[in-house]
N, C-alpha and C positions, 0 to 999 in steps of 0.2 A: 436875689436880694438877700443881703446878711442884715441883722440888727444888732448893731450894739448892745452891751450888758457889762455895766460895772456895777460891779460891791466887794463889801469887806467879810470875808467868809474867815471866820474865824480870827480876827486879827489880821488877816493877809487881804491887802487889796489883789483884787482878779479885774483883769480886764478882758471878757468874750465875745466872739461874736454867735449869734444865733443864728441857722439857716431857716428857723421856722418859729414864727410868735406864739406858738399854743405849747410849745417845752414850760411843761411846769418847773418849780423851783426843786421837788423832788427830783424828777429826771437829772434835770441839769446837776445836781448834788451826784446823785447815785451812777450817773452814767456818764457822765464830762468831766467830774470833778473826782471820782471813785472816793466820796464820803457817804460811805454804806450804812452806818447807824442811823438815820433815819428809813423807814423801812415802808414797803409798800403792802400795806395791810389791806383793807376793803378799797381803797384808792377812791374811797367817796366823803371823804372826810367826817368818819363816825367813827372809826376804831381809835383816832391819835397817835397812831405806830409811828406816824408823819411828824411828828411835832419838832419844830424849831422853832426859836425866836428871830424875829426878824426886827431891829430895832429894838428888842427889849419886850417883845411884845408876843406870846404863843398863836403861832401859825399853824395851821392843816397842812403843810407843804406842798399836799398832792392834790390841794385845790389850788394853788396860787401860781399864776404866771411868773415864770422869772425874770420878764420885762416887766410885771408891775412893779418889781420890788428893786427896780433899777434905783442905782447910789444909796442902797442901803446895806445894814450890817445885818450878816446871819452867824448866826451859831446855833452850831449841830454839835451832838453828844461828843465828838471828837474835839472840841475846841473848848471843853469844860475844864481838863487836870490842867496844871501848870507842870510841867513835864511829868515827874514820876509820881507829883503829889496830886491825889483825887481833889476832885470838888468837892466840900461839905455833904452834898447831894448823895454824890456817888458814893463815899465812904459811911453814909448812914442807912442806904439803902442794901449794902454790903453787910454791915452792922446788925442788922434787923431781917434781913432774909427773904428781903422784900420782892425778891422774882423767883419764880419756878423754871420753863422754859426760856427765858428772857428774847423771846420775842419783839414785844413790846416794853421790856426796860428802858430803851436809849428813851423811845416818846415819853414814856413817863419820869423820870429824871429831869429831861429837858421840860416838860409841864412843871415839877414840882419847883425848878429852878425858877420859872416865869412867873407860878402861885408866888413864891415866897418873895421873891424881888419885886411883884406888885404888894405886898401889906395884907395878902387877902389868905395868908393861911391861916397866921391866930394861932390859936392853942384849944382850938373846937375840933376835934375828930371829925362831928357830923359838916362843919365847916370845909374841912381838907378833902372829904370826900364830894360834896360839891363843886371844890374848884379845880378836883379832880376829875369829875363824872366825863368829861372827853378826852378818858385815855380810860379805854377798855383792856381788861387782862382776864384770857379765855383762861387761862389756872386757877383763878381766884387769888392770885398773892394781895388782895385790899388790905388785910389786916396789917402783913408788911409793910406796904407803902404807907399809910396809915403814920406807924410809927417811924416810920422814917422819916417822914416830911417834918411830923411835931420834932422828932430830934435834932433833923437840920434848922428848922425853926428856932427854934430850944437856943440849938449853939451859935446861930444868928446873932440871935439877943443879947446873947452872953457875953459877945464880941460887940456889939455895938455899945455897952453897958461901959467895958474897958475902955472903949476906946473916947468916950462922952467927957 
């Protein structure tokens, strides 16, 4: 028996079939799809190596069935540039030196993208790092991210300002 699976993985509708209901949305990404930037960290949903947004919304990927999230939209750290051009995200994380190994970068990036397009980063440091605390970095680059998020934030505002 196959199951169906449709969603919008980065802009691109995919239509799959699944031979087994327990393929997480990581697997199906990492090994069906070969969208690698989501990573399989502790695979128990506490490091956030995993993270995409699924509707707009940050996910553990390597908790999440990828029939539950059937007819929705995912996006993984490969689906953030518009071609050559980075995402605010990725060019302030760039900006501020915000990874050491980069391991864990893609999850966190795609966390900070979800923080900031929910309203909930602000301009509170101790703020960014709570809606950061599920996306672990075994280097310690926090102070990085940190100022990255405020800057992407920063130039969020900046742009909504202009554009008001």
């Amino acid at each position: 028996m196959t199951y169906p699976l449709t969603l919008t993985i980065n802009g691109t509708a995919q239509s799959l079939r699944l031979d087994d209901p327990r393929v997480t949305l990581l697997d199906l990404l990492r090994e069906r799809l070969h969208l690698t930037g989501a990573k399989k960290g502790c695979d128990r949903g506490q490091c956030g190596a995993c993270t995409v947004l699924v509707d707009g919304r940050r996910v553990n990927s390597c908790l999440t069935l990828a029939l539950s999230v059937d007819g929705a939209a995912v996006t993984t750290v490969e689906g953030l540039a518009r071609g050559e051009t980075l995402h605010p995200v990725q060019a302030a994380f760039i900006e501020h030196d915000a990874f050491q190994c980069g391991f864990c970068t893609p999850g966190q990036i795609v966390s900070a993208v979800g923080l900031i397009a929910e309203g909930e980063a602000g301009t509170d440091p101790e703020r960014i790092r709570e809606g950061m605390s599920g996306n672990i970095c075994r280097c310690g680059a926090y102070h990085g991210i940190v100022e990255a998020v405020l800057a992407a934030q920063a130039a969020r505002t900046a742009e909504e300002r202009k554009t008001a």
